[in-house]
N, C-alpha and C positions, 0 to 999 in steps of 0.2 A: 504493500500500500504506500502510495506517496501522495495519498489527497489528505484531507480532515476528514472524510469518513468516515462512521462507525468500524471500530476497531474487531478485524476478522473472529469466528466462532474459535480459531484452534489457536489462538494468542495463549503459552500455556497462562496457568490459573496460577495464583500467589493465596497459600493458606493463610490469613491473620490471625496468630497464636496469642497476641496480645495487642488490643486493640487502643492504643492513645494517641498522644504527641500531635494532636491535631492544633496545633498550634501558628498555624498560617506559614511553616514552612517550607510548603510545597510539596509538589506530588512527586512519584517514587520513580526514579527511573534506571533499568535494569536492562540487562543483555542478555537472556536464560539461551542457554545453548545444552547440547548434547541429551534430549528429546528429539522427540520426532519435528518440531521445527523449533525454529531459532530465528532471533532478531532482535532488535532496537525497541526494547514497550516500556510506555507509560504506564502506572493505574494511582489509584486514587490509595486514599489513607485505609479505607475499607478492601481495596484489594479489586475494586472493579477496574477493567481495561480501560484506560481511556483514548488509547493510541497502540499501534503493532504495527510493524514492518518485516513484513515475512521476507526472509533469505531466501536464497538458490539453497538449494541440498548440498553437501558439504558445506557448508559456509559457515562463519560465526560471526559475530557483530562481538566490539569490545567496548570499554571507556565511552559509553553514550549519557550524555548530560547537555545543559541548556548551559552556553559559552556567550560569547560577544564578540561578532566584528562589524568592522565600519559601521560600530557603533552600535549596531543593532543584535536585539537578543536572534542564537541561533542555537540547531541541535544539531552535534557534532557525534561521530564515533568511528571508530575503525573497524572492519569489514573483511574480511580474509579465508584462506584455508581452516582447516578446523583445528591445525596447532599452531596458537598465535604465539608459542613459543620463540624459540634461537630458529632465524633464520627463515619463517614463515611464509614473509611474503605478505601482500595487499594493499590496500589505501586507505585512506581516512576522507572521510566523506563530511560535508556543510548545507546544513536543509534550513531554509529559513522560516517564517512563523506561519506559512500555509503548507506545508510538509512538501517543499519543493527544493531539488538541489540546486545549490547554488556556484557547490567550487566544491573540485575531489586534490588532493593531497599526495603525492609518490612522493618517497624516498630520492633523494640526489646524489649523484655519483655514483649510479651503478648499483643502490643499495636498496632495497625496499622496505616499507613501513611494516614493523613491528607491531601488536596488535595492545602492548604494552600502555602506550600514552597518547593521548592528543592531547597538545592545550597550546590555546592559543594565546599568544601571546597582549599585552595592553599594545605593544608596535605593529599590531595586526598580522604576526607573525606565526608560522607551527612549527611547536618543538614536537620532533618525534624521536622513536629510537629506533636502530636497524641494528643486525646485525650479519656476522661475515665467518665463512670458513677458512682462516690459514694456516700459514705453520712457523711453529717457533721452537726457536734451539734451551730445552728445558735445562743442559748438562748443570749447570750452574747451581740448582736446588736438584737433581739426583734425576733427573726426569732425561728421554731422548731428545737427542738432537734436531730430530724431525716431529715431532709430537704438532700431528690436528688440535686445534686449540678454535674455538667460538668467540671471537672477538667483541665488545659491546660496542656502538657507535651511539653520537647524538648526534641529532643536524637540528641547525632552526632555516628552515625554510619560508622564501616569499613565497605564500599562496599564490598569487595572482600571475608569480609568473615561475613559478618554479625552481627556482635559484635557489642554491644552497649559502646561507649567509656564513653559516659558523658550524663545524664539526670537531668534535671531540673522539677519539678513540680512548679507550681505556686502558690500553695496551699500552698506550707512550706515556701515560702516566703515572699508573698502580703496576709494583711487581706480582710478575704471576706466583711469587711465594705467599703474595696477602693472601691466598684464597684459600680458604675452607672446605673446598670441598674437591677431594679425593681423584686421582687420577685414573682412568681406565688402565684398564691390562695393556690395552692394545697401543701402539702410535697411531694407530691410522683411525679410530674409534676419537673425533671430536670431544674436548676438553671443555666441558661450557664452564670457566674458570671462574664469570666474575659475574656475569648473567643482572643487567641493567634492566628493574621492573620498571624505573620510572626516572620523568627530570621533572621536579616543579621550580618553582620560581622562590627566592626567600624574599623576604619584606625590604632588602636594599636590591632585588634586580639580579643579582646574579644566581647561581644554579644548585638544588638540590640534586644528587645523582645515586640512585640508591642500586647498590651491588648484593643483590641475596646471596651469593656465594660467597662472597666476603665480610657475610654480616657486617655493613657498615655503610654510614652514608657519607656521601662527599660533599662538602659546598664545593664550587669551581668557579674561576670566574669569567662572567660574560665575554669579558673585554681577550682575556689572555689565554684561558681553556687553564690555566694552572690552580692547582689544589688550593684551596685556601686551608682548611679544615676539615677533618676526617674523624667522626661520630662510632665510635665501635669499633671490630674489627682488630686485628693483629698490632695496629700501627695508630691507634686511638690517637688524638691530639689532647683529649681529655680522659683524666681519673675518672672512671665510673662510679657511682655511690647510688642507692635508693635511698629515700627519706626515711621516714617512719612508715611504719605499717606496708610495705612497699617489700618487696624481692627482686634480687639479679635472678637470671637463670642459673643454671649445672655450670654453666661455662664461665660466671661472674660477669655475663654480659646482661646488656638491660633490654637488646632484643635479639635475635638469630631470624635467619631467612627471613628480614621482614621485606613489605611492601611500603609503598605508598607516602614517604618523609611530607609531612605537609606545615608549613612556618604560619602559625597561630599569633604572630608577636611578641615583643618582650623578650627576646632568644628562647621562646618556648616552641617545641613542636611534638605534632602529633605522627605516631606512625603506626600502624600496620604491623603487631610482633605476630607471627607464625610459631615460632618456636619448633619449627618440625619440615623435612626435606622431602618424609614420603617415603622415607627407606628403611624406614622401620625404627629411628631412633628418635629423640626428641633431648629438648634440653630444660625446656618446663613441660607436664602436661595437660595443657591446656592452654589456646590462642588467647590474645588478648591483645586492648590497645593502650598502649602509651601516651603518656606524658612526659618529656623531657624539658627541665628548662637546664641552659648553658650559661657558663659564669667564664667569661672567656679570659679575663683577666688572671682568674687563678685557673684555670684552665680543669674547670671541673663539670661532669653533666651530669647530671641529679634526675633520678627517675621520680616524678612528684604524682602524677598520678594514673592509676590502671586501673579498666573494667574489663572483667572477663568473658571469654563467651559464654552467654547464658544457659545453654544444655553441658557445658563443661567440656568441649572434644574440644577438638588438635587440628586444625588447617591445617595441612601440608603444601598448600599454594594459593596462590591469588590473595583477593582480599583488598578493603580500602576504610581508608576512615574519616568521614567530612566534616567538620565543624559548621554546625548549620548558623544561619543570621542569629539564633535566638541563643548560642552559646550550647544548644545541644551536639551529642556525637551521634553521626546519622553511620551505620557501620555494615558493608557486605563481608560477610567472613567464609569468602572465599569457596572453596571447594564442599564446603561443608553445607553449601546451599541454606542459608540463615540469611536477615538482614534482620537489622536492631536499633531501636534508636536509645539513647539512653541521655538522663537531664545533665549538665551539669555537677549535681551532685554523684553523681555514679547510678542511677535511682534507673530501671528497665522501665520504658515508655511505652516501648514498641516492640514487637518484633512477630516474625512473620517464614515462612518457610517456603521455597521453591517446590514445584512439584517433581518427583520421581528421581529422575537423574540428570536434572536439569540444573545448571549452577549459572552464577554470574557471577564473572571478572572481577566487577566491581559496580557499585551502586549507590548513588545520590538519593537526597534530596532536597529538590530545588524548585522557586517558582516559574511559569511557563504559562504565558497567556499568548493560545495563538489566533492567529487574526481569522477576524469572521468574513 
């Protein structure tokens, strides 16, 4: 569907397990894929459809939410193979307030869009992330010489004409010894070493860049692609600590495999902890979100505050977590097909379940008034 139309019969359905948070936030918007269809759907606080956009078969739709360009509110997301994984492949696509496209998105340089991030920049610009197969001489840290390796890229691209403004590779700037996670048997079996879920933007402009396999996030800056500060991980730029009532993980870290760094102000931010790869080990059990604030001058980052997921499991991927206008956390967790919203005070609002085996990337909530 790409009109305002009554939203298709086989849009799937969203159980409401807990029904609140109707609090003028905005309606819920989700990508449910691996069902029998999959796409871009709105619904309401109750859980009724109020928009769908059914895919081609293999397909998935990712990171769909209400953005802004030229000014104007738009619904944005990426659209690809059904592993929007390393190396996937597709575009990112911009529908404007009558559900019509307005501007599609490729990767530059050879590289195509990851199904990981859109967001478009206040310069009218999209950052996305790709990524690439090549090979690197590991002898140095005990690894072969020839070793397949999964490289992580960023670009911010001109929309309007394609052009790649600014690219980062991950590889000229993080050693492949930061990474956490484990080397294949093989060389010729691709190394996904550092595996970039996401780049937001921090409150002075330059780059969040978060590495799951190196449990860690990067700031970087706009202007020079160099590290400024680096959140976790082997090579932390700050002491870890939790506050009171608060826990590190197994590892003494404050998240593993997370997703989604998002800068709340105040050097505080929120992220996306997983705590879990999927292979059968964990480092807390049970996903949750974070709070960090940073004290950059003593160079220390304080886990201040966490809510957990509310059935108690373990993401092993995906995931996001939004700070809504009204200071709530609107929350997809991931693989575990849940969305939650929870007050400020730590206090469950909301929350709500994907049907079967249908999961979303990640999931908003935000306002969206589209034109009559």
């Amino acid at each position: 569907m790409t009109s305002g139309a009554p939203a298709r019969a086989e849009a799937p359905a969203v159980t409401v397990l807990q029904q609140g948070a109707d609090n003028g936030n905005g309606d819920i918007f989700l990508t449910p894929g691996g069902g029998s269809v999959s796409g871009p759907e709105i619904i309401s606080n109750t859980g009724k459809v109020i928009w769908f956009h059914p895919l081609p078969p293999h397909q998935l739709a990712a990171d769909f939410r209400t953005q802004t360009y030229l000014g104007k509110p738009v619904l944005t997301w990426w659209q690809g193979p059904a592993d929007l994984g390393a190396v996937s492949g597709g575009a990112d696509y911009i529908y404007n307030d009558r559900y019509q496209k307005i501007a599609e998105v490729k990767g530059g340089n050879g590289y195509s869009a990851d199904g990981q991030e859109f967001l478009i920049t206040p310069r009218n610009t999209a950052l996305i992330v790709a990524d690439t197969i090549t090979t690197a001489n590991l002898t140095s840290i005990g690894g072969p010489a020839d070793q397949k390796v999964v490289d992580s890229i960023v670009q911010e691209i001109n929309i309007s004409t394609g052009k790649v403004l600014f690219q980062w590779n991950a590889a000229d700037h993080v050693p492949y010894q930061d990474s956490e996670q484990p080397r294949p048997a093989s060389a010729a079996t691709p190394w996904d070493w550092f595996y970039i879920n996401a780049v937001h933007l921090d409150t002075d402009g330059n780059l969040l860049i978060s590495a799951r396999f190196a449990w860690a996030v990067y700031k970087v800056s706009q202007r020079t692609g160099k590290i400024i500060w680096v959140l976790g991980g082997k090579h932390s730029t700050f002491k870890l600590k939790a506050a009171p009532g608060q826990v590190l993980d197994m590892a003494g870290e404050i998240f593993a495999y997370q997703h989604d760094p998002e800068a709340i102000g105040h050097n505080e931010y929120t992220l996306f902890d997983d705590e879990s790869s999927g292979n059968g080990s964990y480092l807390l059990r049970y996903s949750r979100v974070v709070t960090v604030r940073l004290d950059l001058a003593a160079k220390v980052a304080t886990l201040v505050t966490s809510v957990r997921q509310p059935e108690g499991l373990l993401a092993t991927e995906e995931g996001n977590a939004q700070s809504t206008r009204n200071g709530d956390l609107f929350i997809s967790w991931g693989n575990l097909a849940y969305i939650s919203e929870f007050s400020p005070a730590g206090q469950l609002l909301f929350n709500a379940q994907l049907p079967g085996v249908d999961i979303t990337y990640r999931a908003y909530r935000l306002p969206w008034q589209p034109a009559t």
